[in-house]
N, C-alpha and C positions, 0 to 999 in steps of 0.2 A: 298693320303698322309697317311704314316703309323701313327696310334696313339700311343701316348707315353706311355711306361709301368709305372705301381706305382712305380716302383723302380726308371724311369728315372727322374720322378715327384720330389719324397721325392732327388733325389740327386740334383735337379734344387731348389728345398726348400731351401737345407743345404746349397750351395753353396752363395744364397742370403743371408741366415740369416748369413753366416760365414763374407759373404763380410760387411754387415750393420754392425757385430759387429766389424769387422775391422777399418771400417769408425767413427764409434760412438765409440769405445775405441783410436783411434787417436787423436780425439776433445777430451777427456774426458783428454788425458795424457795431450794434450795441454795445456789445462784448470789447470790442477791439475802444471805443468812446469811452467805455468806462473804467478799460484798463489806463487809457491813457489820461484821464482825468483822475485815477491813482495815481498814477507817474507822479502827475503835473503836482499834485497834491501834496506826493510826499518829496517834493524837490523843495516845492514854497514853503512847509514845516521844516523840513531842515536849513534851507537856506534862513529861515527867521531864528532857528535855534544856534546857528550859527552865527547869526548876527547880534542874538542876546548875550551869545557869548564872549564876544570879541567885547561888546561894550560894559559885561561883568570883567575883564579881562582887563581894559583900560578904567574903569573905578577900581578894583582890585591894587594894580599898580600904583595907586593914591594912597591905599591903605599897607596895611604891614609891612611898612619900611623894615629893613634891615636895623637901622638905629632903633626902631621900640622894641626890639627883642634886645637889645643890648642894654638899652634904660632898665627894660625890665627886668632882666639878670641880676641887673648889681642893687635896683631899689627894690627889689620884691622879692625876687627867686633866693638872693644869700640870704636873707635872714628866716626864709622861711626852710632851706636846707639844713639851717643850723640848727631852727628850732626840730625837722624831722630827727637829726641826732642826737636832741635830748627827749624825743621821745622815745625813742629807742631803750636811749640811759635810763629813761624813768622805768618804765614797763620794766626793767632787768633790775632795778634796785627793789618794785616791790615783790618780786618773790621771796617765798620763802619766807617773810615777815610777819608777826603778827598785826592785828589788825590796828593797833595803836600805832605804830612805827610807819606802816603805811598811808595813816593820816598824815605824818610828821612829812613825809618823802610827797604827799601829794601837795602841801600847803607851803612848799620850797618852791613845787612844777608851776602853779599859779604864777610867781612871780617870775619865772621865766618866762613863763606865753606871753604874757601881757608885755613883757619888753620887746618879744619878736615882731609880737602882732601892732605896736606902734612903730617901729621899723618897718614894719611892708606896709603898714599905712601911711606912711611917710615918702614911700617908692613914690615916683611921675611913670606914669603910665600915661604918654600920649592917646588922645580920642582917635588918632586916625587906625588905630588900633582895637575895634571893639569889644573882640573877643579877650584882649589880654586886659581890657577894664572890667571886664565880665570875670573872667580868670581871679583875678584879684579879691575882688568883692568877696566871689565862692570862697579861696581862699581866709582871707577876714575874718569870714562868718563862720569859717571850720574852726580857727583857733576859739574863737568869743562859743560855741559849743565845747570847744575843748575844755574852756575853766566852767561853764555852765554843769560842764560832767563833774569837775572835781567838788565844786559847790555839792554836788547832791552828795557823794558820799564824805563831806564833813558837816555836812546839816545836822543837829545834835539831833533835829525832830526825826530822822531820816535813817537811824541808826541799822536797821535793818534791812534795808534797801539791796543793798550789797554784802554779799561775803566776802574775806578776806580773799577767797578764791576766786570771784569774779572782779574784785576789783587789780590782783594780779594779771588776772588777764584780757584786763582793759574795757570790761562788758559796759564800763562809764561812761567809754566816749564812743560808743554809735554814734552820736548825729555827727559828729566829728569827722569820722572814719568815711561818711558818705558824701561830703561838701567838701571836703578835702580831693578825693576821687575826682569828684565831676570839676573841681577847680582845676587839676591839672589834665584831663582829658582836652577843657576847653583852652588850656597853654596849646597842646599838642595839637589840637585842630588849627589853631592860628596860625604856628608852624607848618602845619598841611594846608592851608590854603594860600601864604607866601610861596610856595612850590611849587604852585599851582598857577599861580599870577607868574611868577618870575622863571621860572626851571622847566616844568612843562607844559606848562599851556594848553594844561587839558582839567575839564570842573573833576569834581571828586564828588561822589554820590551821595544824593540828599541824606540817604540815608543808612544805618549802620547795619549791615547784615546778620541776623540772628545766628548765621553759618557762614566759613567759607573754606571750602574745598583748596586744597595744597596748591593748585596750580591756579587757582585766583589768587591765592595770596601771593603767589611771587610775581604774578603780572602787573602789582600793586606798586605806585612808587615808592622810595623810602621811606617818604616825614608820612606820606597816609598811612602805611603800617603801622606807623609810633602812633598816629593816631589812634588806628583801629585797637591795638595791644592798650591804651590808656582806657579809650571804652569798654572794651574787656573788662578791665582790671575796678571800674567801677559797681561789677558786678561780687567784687569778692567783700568779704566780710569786714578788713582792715587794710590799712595801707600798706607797700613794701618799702623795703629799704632799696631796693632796685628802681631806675626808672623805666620806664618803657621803652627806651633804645635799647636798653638792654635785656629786656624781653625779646626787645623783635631781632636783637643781634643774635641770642641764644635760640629762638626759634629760626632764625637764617641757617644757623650754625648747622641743624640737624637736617634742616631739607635741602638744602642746596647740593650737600655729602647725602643724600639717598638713602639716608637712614630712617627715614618718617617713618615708611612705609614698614619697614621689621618691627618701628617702633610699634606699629598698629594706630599710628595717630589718623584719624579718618578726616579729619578736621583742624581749624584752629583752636576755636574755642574747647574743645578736647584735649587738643595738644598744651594748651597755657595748662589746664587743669592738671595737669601728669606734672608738669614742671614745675608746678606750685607744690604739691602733693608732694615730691621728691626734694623741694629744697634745689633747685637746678641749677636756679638764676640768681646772677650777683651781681652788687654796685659794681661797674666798672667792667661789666661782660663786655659792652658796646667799646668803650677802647682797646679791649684785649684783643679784639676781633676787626676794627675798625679797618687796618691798614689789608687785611686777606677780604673782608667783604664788601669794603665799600671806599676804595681808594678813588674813584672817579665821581663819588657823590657830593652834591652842593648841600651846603648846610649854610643857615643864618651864622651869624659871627656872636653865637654864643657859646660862654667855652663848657659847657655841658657836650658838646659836639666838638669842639675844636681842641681841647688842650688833652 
């Protein structure tokens, strides 16, 4: 067998390294092709995510006008604030009573609901508004469980049903306590998503976080926080006499002062728990604190927020 010359050598060389660079610049365009039909990819999803958003942005600004939070303050929210203050009344009159006298005390509450609850049924709640006709309904449908509760423990057939001690402490009106909640969470989100459309023009996330860490929470805008502290709060057993600004004022109060963290709060929803638990939070936290926390924030022209 003849042996190969250095020329036929270096040409069997060249011919390999030509072909390998072939091979490895094919991968390489691949590679570089397919990063950049990522690129291109994720330019055209967001540029479309952004342009659903613009166009939720301008229907958004058609819906929750400034005025349907203000219709709905004076036809919905006052008579249903008034009736929260005689539930309060009620629940404290039947302590301590025996179980006759607390029938007497519950078949007084009937006719007070029923007068609030044809008052917030009577509220205009504009359509361009869905959520605060949503809000409403839930609302409605809390008071009409609320006398539904008091029916069972004056049902004669039903005598047993309740003890003098459950029904002091309100174990009547569960379904109440739960549609009441999600009635004013969905107030609160309609309030968060006017913010949204008008103040900052950024969506608020589909959905409600089972967690969230201290330094999400304050990258959070204002009315979403009140949101988030109402969905919270649908999570507790009964309603407060607190609203949610005033949750989210008192939980501002402690993290913003760098106290959380001695507190041991690891979270939100840990931290609401300790402030419920302790009694923390009161009607009226969110103006005590208003003008130190949030002097530059926009709010709807209701006076839950303004007065």
């Amino acid at each position: 067998m003849a042996r190969l010359k250095k020329s036929d050598y270096l040409l069997t060389y060249m011919i390999i390294i030509t072909f390998a660079c072939f091979v490895g610049g094919f991968f390489l365009g691949a590679n570089v092709m397919k990063a950049r039909m990522s690129t291109e990819l994720e330019t055209a999803t967001k540029a479309e995510r952004e342009k659903a958003f613009r166009e939720l942005m301008l229907k958004e600004q058609k819906l929750y006008r400034e005025q349907d939070f203000v219709s709905f303050y004076y036809g919905v929210y006052l008579p249903l604030e008034e009736f929260r203050n005689s539930h309060f009344r009620y629940l404290a009159n039947l302590q301590d009573k025996p179980r006759a006298e607390q029938l007497e005390i519950s078949e007084e509450m009937k006719k007070v609901v029923e007068k609030h609850r044809k008052e917030a049924e009577n509220g205009l709640v504009p359509s361009t508004s869905p959520l605060l006709v949503k809000a409403k309904t839930e609302y409605i449908n809390s008071l009409k469980a609320y006398n539904d509760g008091i029916e069972q423990v004056l049902d004669k057939n039903n005598l047993h049903a309740f003890s003098a001690e459950e029904i002091a402490a309100g174990r009547h009106l569960a379904p109440f306590y739960s549609l009441w909640l999600r009635g004013q969470a969905d107030l609160y989100k309609a309030i968060a998503l006017w913010e949204s459309a008008y103040i900052t023009n950024k969506e608020i996330p589909d959905t409600v976080p089972t967690a969230i860490d201290l330094n999400q929470w304050k990258s959070y805008s204002f009315h979403f926080r009140n949101y988030l502290a109402a969905e919270y709060l649908t999570k507790q057993p009964a309603i407060t006499s607190y609203n949610p600004e005033d949750l989210t004022a008192r939980l501002d109060s402690v993290i913003l002062t760098n106290q959380a963290v001695s507190l041991g709060w690891d979270d939100i929803p840990y931290a609401i728990r300790v402030l419920n638990a302790t009694n923390a939070v009161r009607k009226g936290d969110y103006r005590s604190l208003r003008d130190r926390l949030y002097s530059d924030v926009r709010t709807p022209e209701m006076p839950i927020f303004t007065e």
